[in-house]
C-alpha angles and dihedrals in degrees: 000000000000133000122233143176136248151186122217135161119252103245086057099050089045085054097047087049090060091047098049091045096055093048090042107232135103134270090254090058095043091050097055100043082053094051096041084054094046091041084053090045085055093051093045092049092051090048090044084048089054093048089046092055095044094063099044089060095042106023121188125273123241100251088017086126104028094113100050093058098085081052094068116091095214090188085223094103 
């Protein structure tokens, strides 16, 4: 693990003072379980990007799926 360095502005770091105190950690530790989210945000909107345009190029075709439907157990028999 490395230490950095960061700047923040005061009402955010008062309010991430609050936070860390109720769930009884540290800033660090804070820190790192919020970066590790966004950075997993990031990942999903890019996969999600990548879906988007892939159907946008190919989009699908009207009966593409049909068959499969029998296949889904909807849970509602």
């Amino acid at each position: 693990m490395r230490t950095i360095q960061m700047t923040l502005d005061d009402k955010l770091i008062h309010t991430v003072d609050k936070i860390v105190k109720e769930l009884h950690t540290t800033r660090s530790a804070f820190t790192r379980h919020a970066l590790q989210e966004a950075v997993q945000r990031f990942h999903i909107s890019r996969l999600e990007e990548q879906h988007r345009k892939g159907y946008h190029s190919t989009p699908v075709k009207p009966g593409e799926f049909d068959r499969w439907e029998e296949e889904h157990a909807w849970g509602d028999a």
